[in-house]
C-alpha positions as CSV (number, residue, x, y, z in Angstrom):
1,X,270.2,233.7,-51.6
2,X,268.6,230.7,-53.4
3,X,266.7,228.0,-52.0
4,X,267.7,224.5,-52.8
5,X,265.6,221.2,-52.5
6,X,266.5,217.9,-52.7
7,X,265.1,215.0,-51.9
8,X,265.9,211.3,-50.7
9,X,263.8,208.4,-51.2
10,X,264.3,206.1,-48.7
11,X,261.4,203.0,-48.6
12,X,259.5,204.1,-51.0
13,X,259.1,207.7,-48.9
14,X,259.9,211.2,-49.7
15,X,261.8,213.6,-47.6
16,X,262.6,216.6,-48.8
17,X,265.0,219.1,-47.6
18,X,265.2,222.6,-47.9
19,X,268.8,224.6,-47.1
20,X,269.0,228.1,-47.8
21,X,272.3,228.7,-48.2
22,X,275.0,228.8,-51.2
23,X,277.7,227.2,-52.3
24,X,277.1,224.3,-49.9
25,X,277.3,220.3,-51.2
26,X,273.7,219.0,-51.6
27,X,272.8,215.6,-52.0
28,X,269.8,213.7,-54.2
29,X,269.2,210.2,-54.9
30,X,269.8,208.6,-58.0
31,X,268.5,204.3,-58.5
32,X,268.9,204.5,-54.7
33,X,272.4,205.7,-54.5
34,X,273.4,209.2,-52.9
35,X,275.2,211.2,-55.6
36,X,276.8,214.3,-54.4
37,X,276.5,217.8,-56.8
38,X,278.1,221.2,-56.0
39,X,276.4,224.5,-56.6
40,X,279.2,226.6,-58.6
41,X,279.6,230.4,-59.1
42,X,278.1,231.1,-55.8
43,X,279.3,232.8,-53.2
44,X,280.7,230.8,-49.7
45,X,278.7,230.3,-46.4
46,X,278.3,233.0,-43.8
47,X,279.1,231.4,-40.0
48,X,275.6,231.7,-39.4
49,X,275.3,229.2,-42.4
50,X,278.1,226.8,-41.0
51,X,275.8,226.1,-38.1
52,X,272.9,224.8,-40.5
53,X,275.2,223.0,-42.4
54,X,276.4,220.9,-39.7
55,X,272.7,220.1,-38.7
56,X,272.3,219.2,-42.2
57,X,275.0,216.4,-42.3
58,X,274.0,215.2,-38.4
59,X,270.4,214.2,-40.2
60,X,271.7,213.0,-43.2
61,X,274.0,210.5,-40.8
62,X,271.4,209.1,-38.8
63,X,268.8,208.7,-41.8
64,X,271.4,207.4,-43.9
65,X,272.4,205.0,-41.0
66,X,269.0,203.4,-42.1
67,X,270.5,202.2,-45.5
68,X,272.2,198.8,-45.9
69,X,275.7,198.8,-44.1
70,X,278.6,196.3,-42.9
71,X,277.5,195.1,-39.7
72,X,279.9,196.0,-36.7
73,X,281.3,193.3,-34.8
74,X,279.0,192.8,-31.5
75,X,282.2,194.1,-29.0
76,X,282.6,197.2,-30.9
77,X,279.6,199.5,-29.5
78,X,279.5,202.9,-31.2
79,X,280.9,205.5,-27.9
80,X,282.8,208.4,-28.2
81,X,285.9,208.3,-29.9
82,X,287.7,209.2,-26.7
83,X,287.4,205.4,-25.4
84,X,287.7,203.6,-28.7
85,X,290.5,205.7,-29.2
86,X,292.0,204.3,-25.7
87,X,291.3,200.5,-26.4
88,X,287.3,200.9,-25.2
89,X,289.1,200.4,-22.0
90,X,287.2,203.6,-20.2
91,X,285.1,201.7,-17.8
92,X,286.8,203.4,-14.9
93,X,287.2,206.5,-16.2
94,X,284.5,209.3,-14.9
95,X,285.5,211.9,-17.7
96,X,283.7,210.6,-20.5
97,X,280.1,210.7,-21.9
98,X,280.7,206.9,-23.1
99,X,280.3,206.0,-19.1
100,X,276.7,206.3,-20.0
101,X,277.2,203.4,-21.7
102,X,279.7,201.2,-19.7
103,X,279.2,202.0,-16.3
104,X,276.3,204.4,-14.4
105,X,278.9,204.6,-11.3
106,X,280.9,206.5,-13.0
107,X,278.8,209.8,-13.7
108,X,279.4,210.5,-10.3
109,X,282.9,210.6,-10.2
110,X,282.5,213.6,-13.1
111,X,282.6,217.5,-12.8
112,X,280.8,218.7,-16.0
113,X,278.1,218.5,-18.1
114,X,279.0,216.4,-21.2
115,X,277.3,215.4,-24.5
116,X,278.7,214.0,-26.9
117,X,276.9,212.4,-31.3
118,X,279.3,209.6,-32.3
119,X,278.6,208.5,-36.0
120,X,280.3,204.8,-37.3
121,X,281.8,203.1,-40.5
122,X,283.3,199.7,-40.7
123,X,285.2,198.5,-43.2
124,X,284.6,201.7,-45.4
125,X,281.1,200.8,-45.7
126,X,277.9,203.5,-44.9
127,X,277.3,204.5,-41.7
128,X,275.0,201.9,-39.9
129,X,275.6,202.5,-36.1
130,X,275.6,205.9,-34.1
131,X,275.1,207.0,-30.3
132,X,274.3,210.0,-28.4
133,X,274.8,210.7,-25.0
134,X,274.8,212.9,-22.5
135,X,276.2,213.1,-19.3
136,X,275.0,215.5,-16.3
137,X,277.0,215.5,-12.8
138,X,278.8,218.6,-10.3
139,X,281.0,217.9,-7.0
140,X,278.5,218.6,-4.2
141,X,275.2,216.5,-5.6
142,X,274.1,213.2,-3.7
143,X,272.9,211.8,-7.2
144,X,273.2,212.4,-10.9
145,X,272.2,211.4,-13.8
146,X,272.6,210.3,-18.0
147,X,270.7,210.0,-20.8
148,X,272.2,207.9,-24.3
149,X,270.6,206.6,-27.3
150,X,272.7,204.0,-29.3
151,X,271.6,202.1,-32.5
152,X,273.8,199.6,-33.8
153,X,273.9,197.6,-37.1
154,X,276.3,194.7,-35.4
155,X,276.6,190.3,-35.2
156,X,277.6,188.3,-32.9
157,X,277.2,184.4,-32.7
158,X,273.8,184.5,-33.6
159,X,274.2,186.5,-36.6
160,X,273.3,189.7,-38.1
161,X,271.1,192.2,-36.0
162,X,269.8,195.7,-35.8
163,X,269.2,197.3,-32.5
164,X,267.9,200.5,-30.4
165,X,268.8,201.4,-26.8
166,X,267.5,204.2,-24.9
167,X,269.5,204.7,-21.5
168,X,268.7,206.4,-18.9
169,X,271.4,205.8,-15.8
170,X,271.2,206.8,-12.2
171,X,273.8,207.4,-10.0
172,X,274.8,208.2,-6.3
173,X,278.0,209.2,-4.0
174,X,277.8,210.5,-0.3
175,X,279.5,213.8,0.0
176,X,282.0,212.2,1.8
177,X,282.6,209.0,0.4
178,X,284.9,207.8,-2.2
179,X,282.4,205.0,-3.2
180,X,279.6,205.5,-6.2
181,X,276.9,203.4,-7.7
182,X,274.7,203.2,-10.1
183,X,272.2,201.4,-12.2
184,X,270.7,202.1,-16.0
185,X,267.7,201.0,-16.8
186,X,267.5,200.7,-20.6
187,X,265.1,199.6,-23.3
188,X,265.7,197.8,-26.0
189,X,264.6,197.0,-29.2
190,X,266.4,194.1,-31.5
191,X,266.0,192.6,-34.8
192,X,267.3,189.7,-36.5
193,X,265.7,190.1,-39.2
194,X,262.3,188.4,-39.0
195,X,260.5,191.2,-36.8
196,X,261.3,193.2,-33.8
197,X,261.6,192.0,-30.5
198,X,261.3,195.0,-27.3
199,X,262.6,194.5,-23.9
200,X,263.5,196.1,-20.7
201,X,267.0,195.5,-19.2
202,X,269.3,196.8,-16.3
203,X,273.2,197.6,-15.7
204,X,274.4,198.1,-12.5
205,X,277.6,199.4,-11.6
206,X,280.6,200.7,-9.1
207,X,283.4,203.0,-9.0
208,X,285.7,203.5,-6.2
209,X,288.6,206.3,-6.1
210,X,291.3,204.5,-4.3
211,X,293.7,207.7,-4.3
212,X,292.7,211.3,-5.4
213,X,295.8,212.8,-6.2
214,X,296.8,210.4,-8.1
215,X,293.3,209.7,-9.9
216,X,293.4,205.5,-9.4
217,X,289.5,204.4,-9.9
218,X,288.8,200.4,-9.5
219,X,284.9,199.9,-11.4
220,X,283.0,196.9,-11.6
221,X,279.8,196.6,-14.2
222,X,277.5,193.8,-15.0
223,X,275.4,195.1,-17.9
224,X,272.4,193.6,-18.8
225,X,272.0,192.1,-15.3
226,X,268.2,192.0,-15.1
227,X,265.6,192.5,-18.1
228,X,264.1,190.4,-21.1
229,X,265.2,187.4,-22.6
230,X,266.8,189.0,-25.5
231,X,269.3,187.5,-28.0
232,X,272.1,189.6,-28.5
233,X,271.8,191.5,-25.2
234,X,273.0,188.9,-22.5
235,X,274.9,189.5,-18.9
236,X,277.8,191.1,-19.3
237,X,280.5,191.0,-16.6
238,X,283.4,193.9,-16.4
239,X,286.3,195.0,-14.2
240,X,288.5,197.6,-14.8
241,X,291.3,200.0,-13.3
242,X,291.9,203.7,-14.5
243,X,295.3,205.6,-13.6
244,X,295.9,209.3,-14.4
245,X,293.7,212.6,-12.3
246,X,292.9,215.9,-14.3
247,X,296.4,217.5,-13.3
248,X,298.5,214.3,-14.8
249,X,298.9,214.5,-18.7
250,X,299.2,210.7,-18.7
251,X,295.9,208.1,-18.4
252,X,296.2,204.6,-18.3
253,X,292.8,202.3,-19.2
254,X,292.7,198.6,-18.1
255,X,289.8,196.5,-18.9
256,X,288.8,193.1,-18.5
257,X,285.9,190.9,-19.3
258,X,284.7,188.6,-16.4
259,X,283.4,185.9,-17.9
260,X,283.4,183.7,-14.6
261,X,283.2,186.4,-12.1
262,X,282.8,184.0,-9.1
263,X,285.7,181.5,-10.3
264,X,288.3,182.7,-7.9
265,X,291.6,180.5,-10.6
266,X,289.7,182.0,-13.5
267,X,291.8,183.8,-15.9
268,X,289.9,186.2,-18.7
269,X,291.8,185.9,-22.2
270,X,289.1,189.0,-23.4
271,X,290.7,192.5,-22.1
272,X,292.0,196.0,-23.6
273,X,294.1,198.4,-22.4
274,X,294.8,202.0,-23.5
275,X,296.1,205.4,-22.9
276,X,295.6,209.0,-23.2
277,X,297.9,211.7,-23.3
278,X,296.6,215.2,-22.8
279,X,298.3,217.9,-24.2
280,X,300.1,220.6,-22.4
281,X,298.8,223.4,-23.9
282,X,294.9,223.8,-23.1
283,X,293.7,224.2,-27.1
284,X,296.3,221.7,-28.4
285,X,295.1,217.8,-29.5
286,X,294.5,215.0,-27.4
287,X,296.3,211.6,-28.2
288,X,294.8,208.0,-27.4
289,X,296.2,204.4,-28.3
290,X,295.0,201.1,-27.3
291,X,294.8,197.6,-27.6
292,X,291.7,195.0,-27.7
293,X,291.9,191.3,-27.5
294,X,288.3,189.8,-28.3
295,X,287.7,185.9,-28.4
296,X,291.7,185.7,-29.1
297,X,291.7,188.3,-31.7
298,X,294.0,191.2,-31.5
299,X,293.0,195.3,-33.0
300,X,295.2,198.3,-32.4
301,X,293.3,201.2,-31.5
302,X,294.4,205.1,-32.0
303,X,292.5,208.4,-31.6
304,X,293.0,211.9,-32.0
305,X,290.7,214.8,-30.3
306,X,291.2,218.5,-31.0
307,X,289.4,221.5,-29.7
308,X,287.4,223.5,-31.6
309,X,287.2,227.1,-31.3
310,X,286.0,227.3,-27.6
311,X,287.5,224.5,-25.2
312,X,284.3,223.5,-24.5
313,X,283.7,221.9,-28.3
314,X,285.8,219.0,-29.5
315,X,286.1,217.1,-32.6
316,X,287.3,213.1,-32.3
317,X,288.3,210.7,-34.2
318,X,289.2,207.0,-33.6
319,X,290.2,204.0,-36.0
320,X,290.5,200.7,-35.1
321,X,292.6,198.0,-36.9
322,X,293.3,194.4,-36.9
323,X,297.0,193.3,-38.3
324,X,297.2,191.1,-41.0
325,X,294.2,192.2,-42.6
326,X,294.0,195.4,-44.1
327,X,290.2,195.5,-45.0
328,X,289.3,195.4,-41.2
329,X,288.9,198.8,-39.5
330,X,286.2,200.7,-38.2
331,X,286.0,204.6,-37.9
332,X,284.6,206.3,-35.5
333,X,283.8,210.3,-35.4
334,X,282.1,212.4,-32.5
335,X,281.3,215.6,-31.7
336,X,281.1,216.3,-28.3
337,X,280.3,219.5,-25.8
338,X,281.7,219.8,-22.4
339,X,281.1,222.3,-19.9
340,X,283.3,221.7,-16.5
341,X,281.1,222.3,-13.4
342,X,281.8,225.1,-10.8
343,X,281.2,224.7,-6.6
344,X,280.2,227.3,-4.7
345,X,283.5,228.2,-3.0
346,X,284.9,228.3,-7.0
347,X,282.5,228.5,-9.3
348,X,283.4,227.3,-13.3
349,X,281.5,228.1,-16.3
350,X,278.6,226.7,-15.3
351,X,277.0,225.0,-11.9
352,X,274.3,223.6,-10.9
């Protein structure tokens, strides 16, 4: 077993990494380009060497995030591949990691442990945007909670930016009640380009479960309600309706942007829908499709999640498109680790 170094400069700094493994891709730069080389007449990884591998391209990802990338349209924040695959339309939904992100309400309407690394391309470009987060909730706790860490490369109106978000959302249900809230707070660190502005800001949130059996949630967000004066994060106003409990196959995702909340005639022309078909058989794929309309323009979303080895590990991927222009779309993949909670009458797999 040979040892193999390589290194990447990246701003005038070395890193150097050391894998100990053969016949696995290795990388070096070259005029600050990534070239790719492939040992040869070695023999395959063990399992024990898949494992490193896939730590090996996590790290590249996120330091390779650092490298000049298409920026990603502002309304297109890097989540799981589950909601972009379902139109980002998953503020009601209480199954997902990406609730970290869109509402803190809805951790408490979950059952499981959930984690999830999404990594980002637009327009076939490097990746420049990436999230993590992580989920923690079980039936039978007052309060829970959710960690997330999202950096975007993105633009919106006034222009290019980079940005860091650490989250850290709080949430609460009575035992008895079919009523959560929550807030985030979240700092945040943005930069147009000139030097790097840091800030404090706060989502709130609410879900409400209308009817169990047939899973109907009604959630309501304003995120960045509270904070810093920050450019590209302003208050943002959401309503949204999910459809679809864990015995149903079918979900159905309704968002909409409030951009008047308060005007009771006001109509929003910014929503998504979406949908999500579970499969029948417990290891087969999942299947997501959805729609966005964004400042009267119109992308097609679709996703597809499969299991991998163990229920509990799934691979995702999402794309999303816009018609009449075949350069547009955006890829999104995640790996993500769920681990449904048990309750003391029935315990799962793992309680808390």
């Amino acid at each position: 077993m040979e040892s193999i170094n390589r290194r990447l400069r990246l701003f005038g700094s070395k890193i150097v990494f050391r894998i100990s493994r053969a016949g696995c891709p290795t990388y070096a730069s070259q005029a600050g380009r990534l070239t790719y080389a492939r040992n040869v007449g070695l023999s395959g990884p063990t399992p024990e060497q898949v494992g490193g591998r896939l730590y090996a391209i996590i790290a590249l990802c996120v330091l390779h995030s650092a490298l000049i990338a298409a920026p990603f349209p502002y309304h297109l924040p890097p989540l799981s591949s589950a909601s972009v695959g379902a139109g980002l339309a998953t503020l009601a939904e209480g199954d997902d990691a990406a609730t970290v992100f869109w509402n803190p309400a809805g951790i408490a309407l979950m059952n499981q442990m959930s984690a999830q690394l999404t990594v980002t391309s637009f327009e076939g470009s490097k990746p420049a945007s990436w999230s993590v987060l992580i989920a923690n909730s079980a039936h039978g706790q007052a309060s829970q909670f959710g960690l997330g860490f999202v950096r975007r490369r993105s633009s919106n109106a006034g222009g290019e930016f980079t940005s860091f978000e650490v989250l850290n959302p709080l949430a609460y249900r009575g035992l008895r009640s079919n009523i959560a809230w929550g807030f985030t707070p979240k700092f945040v660190a943005e930069n147009y380009g000139d030097n790097w502005v840091y800030g404090m800001k706060i989502d709130l949130g609410v879900s409400m479960q209308t009817h169990r059996k047939s899973g109907m949630v009604l959630a309501f967000a304003m995120q960045n309600a509270i904070g810093s004066n920050l450019r590209a994060f302003q208050w943002d106003t959401w309503g949204g309706i999910k459809s679809g409990s864990e015995e149903n196959r079918l979900r159905m995702y309704m968002q909409v942007r409030l951009d008047k909340p308060f005007k009771l005639d006001y109509i929003s022309e910014n929503y998504r829908i979406g949908a999500r078909l579970m499969p029948s058989d417990p290891i087969g794929p999942e299947v997501r499709a959805g729609l966005i309309r964004e400042r009267g323009i119109v992308q097609y979303t679709a996703g597809l999640g499969y299991p991998m080895g163990k229920k509990s590990s799934l691979i995702e991927y999402a794309i999303i498109m816009e018609p009449g222009d075949k350069n547009s779309f955006a890829h999104f993949l995640t790996y993500g680790y769920h681990v449904r909670a048990g309750t003391p009458s029935n315990p799962g797999r793992m309680s808390w």
